[in-house]
C-alpha positions as CSV (number, residue, x, y, z in Angstrom):
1,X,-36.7,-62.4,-16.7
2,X,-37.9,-59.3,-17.9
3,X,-35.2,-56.6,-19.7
4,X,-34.7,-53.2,-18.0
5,X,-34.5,-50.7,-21.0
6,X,-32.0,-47.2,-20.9
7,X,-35.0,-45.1,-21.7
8,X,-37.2,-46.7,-18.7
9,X,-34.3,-46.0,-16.1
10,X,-33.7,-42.8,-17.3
11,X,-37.4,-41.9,-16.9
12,X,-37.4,-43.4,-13.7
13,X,-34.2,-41.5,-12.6
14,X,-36.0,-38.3,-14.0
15,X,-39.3,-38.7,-11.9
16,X,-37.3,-39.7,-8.8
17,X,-35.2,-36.3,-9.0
18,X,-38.2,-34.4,-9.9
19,X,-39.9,-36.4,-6.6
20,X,-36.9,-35.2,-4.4
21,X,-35.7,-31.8,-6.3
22,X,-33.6,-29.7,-3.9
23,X,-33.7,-26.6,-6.6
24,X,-37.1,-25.4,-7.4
25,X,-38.3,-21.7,-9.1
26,X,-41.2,-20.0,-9.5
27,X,-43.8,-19.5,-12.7
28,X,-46.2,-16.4,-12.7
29,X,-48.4,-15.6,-14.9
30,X,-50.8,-12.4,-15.6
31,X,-53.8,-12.6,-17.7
32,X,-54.8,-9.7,-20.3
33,X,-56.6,-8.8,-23.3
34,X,-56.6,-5.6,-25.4
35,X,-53.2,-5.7,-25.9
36,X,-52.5,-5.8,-21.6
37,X,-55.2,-3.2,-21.2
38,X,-57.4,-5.5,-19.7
39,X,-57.1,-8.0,-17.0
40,X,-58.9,-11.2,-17.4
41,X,-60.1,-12.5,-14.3
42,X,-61.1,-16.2,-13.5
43,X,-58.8,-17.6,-16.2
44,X,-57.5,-20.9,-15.5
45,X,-53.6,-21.4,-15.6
46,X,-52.8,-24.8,-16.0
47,X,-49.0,-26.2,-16.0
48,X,-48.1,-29.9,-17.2
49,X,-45.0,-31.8,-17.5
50,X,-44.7,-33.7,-21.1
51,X,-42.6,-36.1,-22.4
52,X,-42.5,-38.5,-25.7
53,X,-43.4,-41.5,-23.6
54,X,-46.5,-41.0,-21.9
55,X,-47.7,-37.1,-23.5
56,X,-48.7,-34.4,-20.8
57,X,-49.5,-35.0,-17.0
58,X,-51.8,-32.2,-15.1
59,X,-49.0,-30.6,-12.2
60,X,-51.4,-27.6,-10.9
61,X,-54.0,-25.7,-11.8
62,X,-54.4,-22.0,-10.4
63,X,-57.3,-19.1,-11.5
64,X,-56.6,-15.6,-11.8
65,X,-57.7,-12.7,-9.4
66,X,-59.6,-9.6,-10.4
67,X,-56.5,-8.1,-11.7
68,X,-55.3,-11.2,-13.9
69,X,-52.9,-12.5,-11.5
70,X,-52.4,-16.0,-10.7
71,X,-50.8,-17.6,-7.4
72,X,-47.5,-18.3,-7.8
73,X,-46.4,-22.0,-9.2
74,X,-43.6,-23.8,-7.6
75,X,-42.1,-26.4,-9.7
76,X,-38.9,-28.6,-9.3
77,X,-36.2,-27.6,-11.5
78,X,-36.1,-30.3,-14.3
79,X,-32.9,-29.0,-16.9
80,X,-29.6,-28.7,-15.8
81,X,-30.3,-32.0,-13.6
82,X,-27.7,-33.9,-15.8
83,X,-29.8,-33.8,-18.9
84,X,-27.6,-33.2,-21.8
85,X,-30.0,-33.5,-24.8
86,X,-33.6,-32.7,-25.9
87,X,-34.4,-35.9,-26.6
88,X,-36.5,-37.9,-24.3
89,X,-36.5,-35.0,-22.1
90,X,-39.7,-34.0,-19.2
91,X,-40.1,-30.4,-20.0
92,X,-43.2,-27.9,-18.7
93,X,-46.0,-26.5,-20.8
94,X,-48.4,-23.7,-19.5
95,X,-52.1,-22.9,-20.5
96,X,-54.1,-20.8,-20.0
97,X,-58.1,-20.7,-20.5
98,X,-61.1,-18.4,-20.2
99,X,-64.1,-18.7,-21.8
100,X,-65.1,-16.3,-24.5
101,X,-61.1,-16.2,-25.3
102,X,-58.9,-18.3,-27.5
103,X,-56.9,-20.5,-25.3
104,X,-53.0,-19.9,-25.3
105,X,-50.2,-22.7,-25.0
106,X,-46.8,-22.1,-24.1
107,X,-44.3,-25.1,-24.1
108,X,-40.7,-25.6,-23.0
109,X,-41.8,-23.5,-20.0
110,X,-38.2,-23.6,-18.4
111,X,-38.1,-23.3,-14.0
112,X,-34.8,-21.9,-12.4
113,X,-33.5,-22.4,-9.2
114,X,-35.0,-19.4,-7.0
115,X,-36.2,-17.5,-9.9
116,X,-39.5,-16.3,-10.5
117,X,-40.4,-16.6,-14.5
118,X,-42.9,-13.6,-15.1
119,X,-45.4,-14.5,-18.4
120,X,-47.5,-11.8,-19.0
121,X,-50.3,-13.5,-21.2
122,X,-52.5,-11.7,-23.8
123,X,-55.4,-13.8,-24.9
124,X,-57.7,-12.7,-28.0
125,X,-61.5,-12.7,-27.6
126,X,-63.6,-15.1,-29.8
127,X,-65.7,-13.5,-32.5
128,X,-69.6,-13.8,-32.0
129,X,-70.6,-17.1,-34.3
130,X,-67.1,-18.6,-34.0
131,X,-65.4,-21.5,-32.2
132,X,-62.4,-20.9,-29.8
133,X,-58.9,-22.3,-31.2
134,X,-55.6,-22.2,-29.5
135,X,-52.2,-20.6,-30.0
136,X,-49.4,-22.7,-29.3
137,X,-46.2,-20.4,-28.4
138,X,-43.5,-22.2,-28.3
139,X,-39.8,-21.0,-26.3
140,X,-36.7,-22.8,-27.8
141,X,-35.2,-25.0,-25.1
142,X,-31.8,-24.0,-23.7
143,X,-29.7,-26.6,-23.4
144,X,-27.3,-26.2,-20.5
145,X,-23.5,-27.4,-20.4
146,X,-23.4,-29.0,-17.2
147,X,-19.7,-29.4,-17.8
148,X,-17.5,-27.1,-14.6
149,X,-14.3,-24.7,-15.9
């Protein structure tokens, strides 16, 4: 007889609510350089769930038009879905990728019901002679009182 732990039913319960989410929002993302003077073009916008257990998982990956914008993402909304603490929470990460440009990495990406998150993306070129690195920006979770008045 095998034990069911609380973490794998809890994981289980959070994949089968982010399987049958009725609230989803929107992530869109514009690429620059020069400070948003320039649009970047054929960057790659990548967003992936993570958690503790298993690390990130690939959801979609979009490219950007001629002037930097990408299609917009439609995600199922994962906080406010009876989670009541960071830990051991699925949360979303974004990043985005061109080449001659340091990638940029943006966790606790957070999706609201029918709203349409704007991140406007600046990515720095990559010195001649030098390797590409990444900057990791990082958005402090809100927890949310699910709690009614």
């Amino acid at each position: 007889m095998y034990k069911v732990t609380t973490a794998y039913i809890a994981k289980n319960m959070l994949v089968k609510k982010m399987e049958t989410a009725d609230e989803t929002g929107y992530v869109n993302v514009s690429v620059f350089t020069a400070l948003g003077a320039l649009p970047v073009s054929n960057a790659k916008v990548s967003i992936y769930t993570w958690n503790e257990e298993e690390g990130e998982t690939l959801i979609r990956s979009v490219t950007t038009n001629e002037s930097g914008s990408a299609p917009a993402i439609e995600l199922p909304v994962l906080l406010g879905q009876g989670i009541s603490s960071p830990e051991g929470h699925t949360e979303y990460h974004l990043a985005v990728e061109a080449e001659g440009y340091h990638t940029v990495i943006i966790i606790n990406v957070e999706v609201y019901p029918d709203i349409r998150n704007q991140f406007n993306v600046n990515l720095t070129p990559i010195p001649r002679g030098e390797q590409g690195g990444e900057e990791t920006v990082n958005i402090p979770i809100q927890i949310k009182n699910n709690s009614r008045r």
